[in-house]
N, C-alpha and C positions, 0 to 999 in steps of 0.2 A: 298439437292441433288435430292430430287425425284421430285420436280417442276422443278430442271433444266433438267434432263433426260424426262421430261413430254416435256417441253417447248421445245427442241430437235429434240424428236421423231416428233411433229406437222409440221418441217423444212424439209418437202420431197426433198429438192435439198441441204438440210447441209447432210442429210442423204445419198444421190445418190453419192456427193463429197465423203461419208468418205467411204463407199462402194470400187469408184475405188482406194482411197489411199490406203486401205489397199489389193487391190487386183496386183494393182503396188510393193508395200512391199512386197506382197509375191513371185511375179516375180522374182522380185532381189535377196532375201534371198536363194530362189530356183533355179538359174542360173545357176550355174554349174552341177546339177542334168538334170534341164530340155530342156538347152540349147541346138539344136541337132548336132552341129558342135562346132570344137574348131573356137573362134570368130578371132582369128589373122594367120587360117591357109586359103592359097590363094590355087586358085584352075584355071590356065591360060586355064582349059576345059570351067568353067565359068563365063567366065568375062562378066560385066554385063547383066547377065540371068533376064529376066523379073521373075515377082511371078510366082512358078509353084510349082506342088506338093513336090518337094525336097526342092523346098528353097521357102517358101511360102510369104518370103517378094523379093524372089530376090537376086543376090548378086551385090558388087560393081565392082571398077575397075581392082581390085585384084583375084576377083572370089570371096571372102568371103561370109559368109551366112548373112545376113543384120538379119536376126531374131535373131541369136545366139551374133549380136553385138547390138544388140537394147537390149537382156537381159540383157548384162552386163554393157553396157551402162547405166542402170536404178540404176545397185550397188551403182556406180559411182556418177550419179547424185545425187541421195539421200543420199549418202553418205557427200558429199558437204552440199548440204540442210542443217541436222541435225547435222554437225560438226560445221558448220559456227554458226549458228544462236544460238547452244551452248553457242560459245564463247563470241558473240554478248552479248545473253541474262545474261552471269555470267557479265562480264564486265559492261553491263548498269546498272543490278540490284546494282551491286556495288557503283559503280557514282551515280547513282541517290535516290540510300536511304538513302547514304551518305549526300548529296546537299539539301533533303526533312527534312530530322530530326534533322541537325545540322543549317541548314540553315546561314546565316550570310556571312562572308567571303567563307567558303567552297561552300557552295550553288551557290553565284558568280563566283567562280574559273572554277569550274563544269559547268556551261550554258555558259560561254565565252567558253569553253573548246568545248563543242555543236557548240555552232553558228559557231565557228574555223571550224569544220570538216562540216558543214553543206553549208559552202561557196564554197566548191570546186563540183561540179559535180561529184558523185560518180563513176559513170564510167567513166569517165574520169582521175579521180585520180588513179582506179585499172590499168588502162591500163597503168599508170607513173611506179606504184609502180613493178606492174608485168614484164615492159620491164627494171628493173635494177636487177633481181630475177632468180634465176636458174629455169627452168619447172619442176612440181609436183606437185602432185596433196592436198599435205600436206602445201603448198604456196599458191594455191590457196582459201583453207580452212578457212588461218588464215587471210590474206588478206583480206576477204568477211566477216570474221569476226569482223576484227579489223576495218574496215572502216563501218560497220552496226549499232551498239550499239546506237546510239545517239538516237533514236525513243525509243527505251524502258528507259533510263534513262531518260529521258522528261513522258513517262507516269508514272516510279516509284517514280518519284520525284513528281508530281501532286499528288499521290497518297498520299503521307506519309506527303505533305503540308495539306492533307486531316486530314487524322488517327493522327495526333502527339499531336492534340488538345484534342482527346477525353478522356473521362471519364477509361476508361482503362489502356491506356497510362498514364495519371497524377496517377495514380497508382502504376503503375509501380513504377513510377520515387521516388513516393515518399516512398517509403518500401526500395528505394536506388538499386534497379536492374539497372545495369551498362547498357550501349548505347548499345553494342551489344546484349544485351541478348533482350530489349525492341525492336529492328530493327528485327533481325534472328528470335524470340520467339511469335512477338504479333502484329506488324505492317504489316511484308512482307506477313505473309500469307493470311492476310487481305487487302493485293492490288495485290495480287497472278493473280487476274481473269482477266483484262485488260494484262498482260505480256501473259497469256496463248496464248490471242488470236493472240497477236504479234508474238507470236514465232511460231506459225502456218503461217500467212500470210508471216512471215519470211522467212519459209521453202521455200512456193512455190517463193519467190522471189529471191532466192539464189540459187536456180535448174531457175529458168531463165537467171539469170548473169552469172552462170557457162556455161549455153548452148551457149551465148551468146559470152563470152569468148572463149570455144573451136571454135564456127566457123569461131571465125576470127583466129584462131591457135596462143592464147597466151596462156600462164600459165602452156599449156598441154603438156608432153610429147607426141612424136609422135608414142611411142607403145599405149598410154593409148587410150582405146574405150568411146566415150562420144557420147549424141544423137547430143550435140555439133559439134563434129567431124562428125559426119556421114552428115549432115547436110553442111557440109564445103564441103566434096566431090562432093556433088551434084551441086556446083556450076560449076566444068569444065567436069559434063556431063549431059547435059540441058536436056538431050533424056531420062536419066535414071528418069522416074517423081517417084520411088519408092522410090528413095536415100532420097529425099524431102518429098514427101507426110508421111510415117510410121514415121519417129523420127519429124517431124514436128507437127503430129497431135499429138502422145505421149507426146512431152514438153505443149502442147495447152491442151489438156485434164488432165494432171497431174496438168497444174501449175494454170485452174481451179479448179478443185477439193479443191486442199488446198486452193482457197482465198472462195470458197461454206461453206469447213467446220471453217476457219476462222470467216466468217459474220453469223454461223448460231451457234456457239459460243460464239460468243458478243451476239447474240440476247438471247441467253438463258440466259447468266448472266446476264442482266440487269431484274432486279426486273420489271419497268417500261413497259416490254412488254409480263411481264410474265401473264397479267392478260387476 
């Protein structure tokens, strides 16, 4: 641990990344505190008000405070983020420690099972599945989850083709410790490090599909506040460049950030660059 927090600290842009992630987290967490308007109340005195001292991002076409929906907005999105990729990430680990330690039939079942989901164009496929789906933001989640996974069972599976050989493992097996206890007990936490950094890269990929999705107005209810949504408004008021430019640069800087601390994650775990 103290070479990899060594090897970390010398990543001044993994370090810049984790900075604003956790400075976006506390945004969000603090929303409803810091927020200085309610984000869904309109105000027809100011409909789309440039940035000025009252509303420092502006509002839209409603009069809304564009700051006070950019905070909630960030709930939202990260929210997404870390539910999906959750799911993603139980689900792969599942499959793929599965297909790594048993190998044989299962393991075949399992990567046909991959290469299946890996043929359809992921966005393309949300947008089948989410136009037969009531809007929420709970459908969203699982959708983004359930179509995700295949990348981490593909690295847990490498991994445990890895681990299953070693001196440890034939230990296991052989004192008679049952499959699960040798997978859950001795293997996974020992290919833990390549999932970690997935499930990071994960994040910011999953707050880009969701923004992605709100702006073209699928998946989302149209009370729900997303940088997604704010972003779609802006497209029938060309004049307004604030509707654009603040949750624009927000999703571009957030969904940097997570792939900074992602690649400066992999660089610390690998032994190979630690030196």
């Amino acid at each position: 641990m103290r070479s990899f927090w060594r090897a970390l600290r010398r990543n001044q842009l993994a370090l810049a990344g984790g900075v604003v992630v956790v400075f976006v987290a506390v945004l969000a967490l603090l929303a409803p505190v810091i927020a200085p308007m309610d984000p869904n109340r309109p105000d027809v005195k100011k409909i789309l008000d440039s940035p000025s001292s009252r509303h420092p991002l502006g509002t839209d076409q409603l009069g809304r405070d564009v700051l006070s929906r950019m905070l909630y907005g960030a709930r939202v999105s990260l929210a997404v983020g870390f539910v999906s990729v959750g799911i993603a990430t139980l689900i792969g680990i599942a499959l793929g420690s599965a297909a790594g330690y048993h190998g044989g039939t299962i393991d075949a079942m399992v990567m046909r099972l991959v290469d299946l989901m890996l043929v359809f164009p992921r966005f393309f496929l949300l947008l089948a599945v989410l136009g037969f789906l009531r809007p929420s933001i709970w459908t969203i989640m699982a959708v983004i989850g359930l179509t995700g996974w295949m990348s981490v069972a593909r690295l847990v599976r490498a991994e445990f083709l890895s681990l299953r050989e070693r001196e440890f493992v034939l230990w296991s097996q052989s004192i008679g410790a049952s499959a699960f206890r040798i997978i859950w007990r001795h293997i996974l936490p020992n290919a833990i490090a390549p999932v970690l950094v997935s499930l990071v890269l994960g994040v910011a990929g999953a707050i880009l599909m969701e923004s992605s999705l709100s702006f073209l107005g699928i998946g989302v209810p149209a009370d729900t506040v997303t940088w997604g949504s704010i972003l779609n408004e802006a497209r029938s008021n060309t004049f307004a460049w604030w509707l654009a430019v603040f949750p624009g640069a927000a999703i571009f800087i957030t969904v940097l950030s997570y792939y900074l601390v992602g690649e400066g994650l992999r660089d610390a775990l690998d032994p190979r660059l630690r030196s």
